[in-house]
C-alpha positions in Angstrom: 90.3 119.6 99.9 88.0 121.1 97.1 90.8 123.5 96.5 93.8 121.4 95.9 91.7 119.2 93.6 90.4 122.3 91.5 94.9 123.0 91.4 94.9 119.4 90.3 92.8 119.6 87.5 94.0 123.4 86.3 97.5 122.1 86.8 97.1 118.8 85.1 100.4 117.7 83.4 100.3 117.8 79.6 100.5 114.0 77.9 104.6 113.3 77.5 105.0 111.8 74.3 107.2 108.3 75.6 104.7 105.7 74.2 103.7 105.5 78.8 100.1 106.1 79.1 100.7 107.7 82.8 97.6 107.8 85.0 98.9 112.0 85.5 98.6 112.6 82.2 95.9 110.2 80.7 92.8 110.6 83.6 90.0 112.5 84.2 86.9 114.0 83.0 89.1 115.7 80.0 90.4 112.7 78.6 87.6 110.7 75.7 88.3 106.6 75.5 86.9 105.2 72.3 87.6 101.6 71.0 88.8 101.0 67.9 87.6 98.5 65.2 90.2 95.4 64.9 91.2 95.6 68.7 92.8 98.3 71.2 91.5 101.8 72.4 92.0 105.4 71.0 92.2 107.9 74.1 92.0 112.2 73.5 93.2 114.6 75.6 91.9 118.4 74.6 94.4 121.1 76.1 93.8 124.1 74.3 94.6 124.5 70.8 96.1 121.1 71.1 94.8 117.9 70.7 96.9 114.7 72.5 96.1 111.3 71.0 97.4 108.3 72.4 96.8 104.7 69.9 97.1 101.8 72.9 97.2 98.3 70.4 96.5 94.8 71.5 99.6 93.9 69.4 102.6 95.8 68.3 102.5 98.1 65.2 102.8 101.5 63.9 100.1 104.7 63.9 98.9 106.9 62.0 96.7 110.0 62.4 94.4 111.2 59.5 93.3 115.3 59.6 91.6 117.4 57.3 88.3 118.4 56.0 86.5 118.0 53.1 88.9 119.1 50.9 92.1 118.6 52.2 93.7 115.4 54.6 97.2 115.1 55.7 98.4 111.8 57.0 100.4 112.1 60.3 102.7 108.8 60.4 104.9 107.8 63.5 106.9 105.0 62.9 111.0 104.6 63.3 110.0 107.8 61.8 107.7 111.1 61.6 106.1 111.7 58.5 103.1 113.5 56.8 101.6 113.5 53.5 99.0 115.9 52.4 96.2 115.0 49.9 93.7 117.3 48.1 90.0 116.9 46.2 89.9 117.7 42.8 86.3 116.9 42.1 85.6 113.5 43.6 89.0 112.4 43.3 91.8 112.5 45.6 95.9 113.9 44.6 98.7 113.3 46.7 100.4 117.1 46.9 102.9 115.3 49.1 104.2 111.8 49.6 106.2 111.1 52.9 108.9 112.8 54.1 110.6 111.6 56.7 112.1 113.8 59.6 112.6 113.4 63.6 113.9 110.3 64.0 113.7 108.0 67.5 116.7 109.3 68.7 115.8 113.0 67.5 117.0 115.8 70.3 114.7 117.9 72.2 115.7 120.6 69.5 115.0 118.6 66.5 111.6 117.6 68.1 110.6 121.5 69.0 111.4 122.1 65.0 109.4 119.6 63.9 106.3 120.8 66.1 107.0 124.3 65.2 106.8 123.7 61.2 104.4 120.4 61.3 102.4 121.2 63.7 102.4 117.8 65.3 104.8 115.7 67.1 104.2 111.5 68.3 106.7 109.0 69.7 108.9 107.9 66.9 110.4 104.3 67.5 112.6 101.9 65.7 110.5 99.1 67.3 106.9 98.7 66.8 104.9 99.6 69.9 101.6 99.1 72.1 101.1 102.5 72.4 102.0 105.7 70.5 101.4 109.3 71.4 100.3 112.4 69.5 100.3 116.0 70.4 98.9 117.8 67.1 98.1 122.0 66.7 94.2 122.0 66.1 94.7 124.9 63.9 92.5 125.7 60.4 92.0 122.7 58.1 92.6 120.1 60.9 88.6 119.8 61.7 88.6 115.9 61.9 90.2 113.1 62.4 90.9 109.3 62.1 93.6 106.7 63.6 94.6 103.9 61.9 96.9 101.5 64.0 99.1 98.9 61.7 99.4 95.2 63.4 103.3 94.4 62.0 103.1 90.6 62.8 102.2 88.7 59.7 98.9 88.6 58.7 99.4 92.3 59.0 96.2 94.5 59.5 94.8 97.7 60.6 92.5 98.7 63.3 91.1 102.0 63.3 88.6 104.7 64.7 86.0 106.1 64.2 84.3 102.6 63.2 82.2 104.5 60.7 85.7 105.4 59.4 85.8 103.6 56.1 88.4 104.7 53.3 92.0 105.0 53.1 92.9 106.4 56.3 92.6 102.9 57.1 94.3 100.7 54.4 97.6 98.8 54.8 99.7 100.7 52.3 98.8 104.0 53.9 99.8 102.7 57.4 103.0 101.4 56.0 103.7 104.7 54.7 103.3 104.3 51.3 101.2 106.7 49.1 99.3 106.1 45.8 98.1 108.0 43.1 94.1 106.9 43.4 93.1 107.0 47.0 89.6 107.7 48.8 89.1 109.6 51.9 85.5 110.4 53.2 86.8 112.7 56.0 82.7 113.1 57.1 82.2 109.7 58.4 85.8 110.7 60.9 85.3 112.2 64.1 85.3 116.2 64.9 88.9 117.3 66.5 87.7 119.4 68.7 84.5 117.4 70.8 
């Protein structure tokens, strides 16, 4: 018995990313359930060098992922869409080195997909409708030392609930969930929480 639950937990399937929180994939000791401010639950999965984040909502909406460090923060968006946008600090202000690019669509093949983890490093449920729950699988490699989740609520009043709660800047503001980026924005990527706890 001991035995076949040690092959269990050594074999444990890796997080598929269909916006279905399976109990396979998202249980045990591995996987860290944090609620978010605004409503709904942020769940991470560590599987080597790869970190799997699923957003479960109270309503339907769009996520995005925020990862960086001090000096650097890329926003991973996953709407009908994937898209990221990279930021840099120049002293205490913020410039967009990249706006949104959109790539890997909802009906994106298998191939497409593979490319777009192979050059992004990161790969989520794209949808054309807005969703309880979306699912991440992002590379943890140099530069992505933290991280933050917004979640956009698309029914009007539109808002945004996020983690970490001490997670206070940009990373959570409506525009930036949309997917739109502006020239002046503030990230604090301290007060986010470390990728790989």
């Amino acid at each position: 018995m001991q035995f076949h639950l040690l092959l269990v937990a050594l074999f444990a399937l890796a997080p598929v990313l269909d916006g279905v929180l399976g109990t396979d994939e998202w249980s045990g000791p591995a996987v860290r359930r944090e609620s978010m401010e605004g409503g709904g639950e942020v769940w991470l999965r560590r599987d080597g060098d790869r970190l799997f984040v699923a957003v479960k909502s109270l309503k339907r909406g769009i996520a995005s992922l925020c990862t960086g460090n001090k000096d650097d923060v890329e926003i991973l968006h996953a709407s009908a869409a994937l898209g990221t946008a990279r930021f840099h600090r120049e002293g205490k202000e913020w410039k967009p080195m990249r706006s949104f690019s959109w790539t890997t669509r909802a009906d994106a093949t298998a191939e497409e997909r593979a490319a777009h983890m192979a050059s992004a490093g990161w790969l989520a449920n794209a949808s054309t409708a807005p969703n309880l729950v979306r699912e991440f699988e992002i590379r943890l490699q140099p530069g992505r030392e933290l991280v933050g989740v917004a979640f956009l609520h698309t029914d009007e009043p539109q808002s945004v609930a996020y983690w970490p709660k001490s997670m206070r800047d940009d990373c959570a503001a409506i525009d930036l969930a949309q997917g739109y980026v502006h020239e002046k924005m503030r990230f604090d990527p301290r007060k986010w929480s470390k990728a790989r706890q």
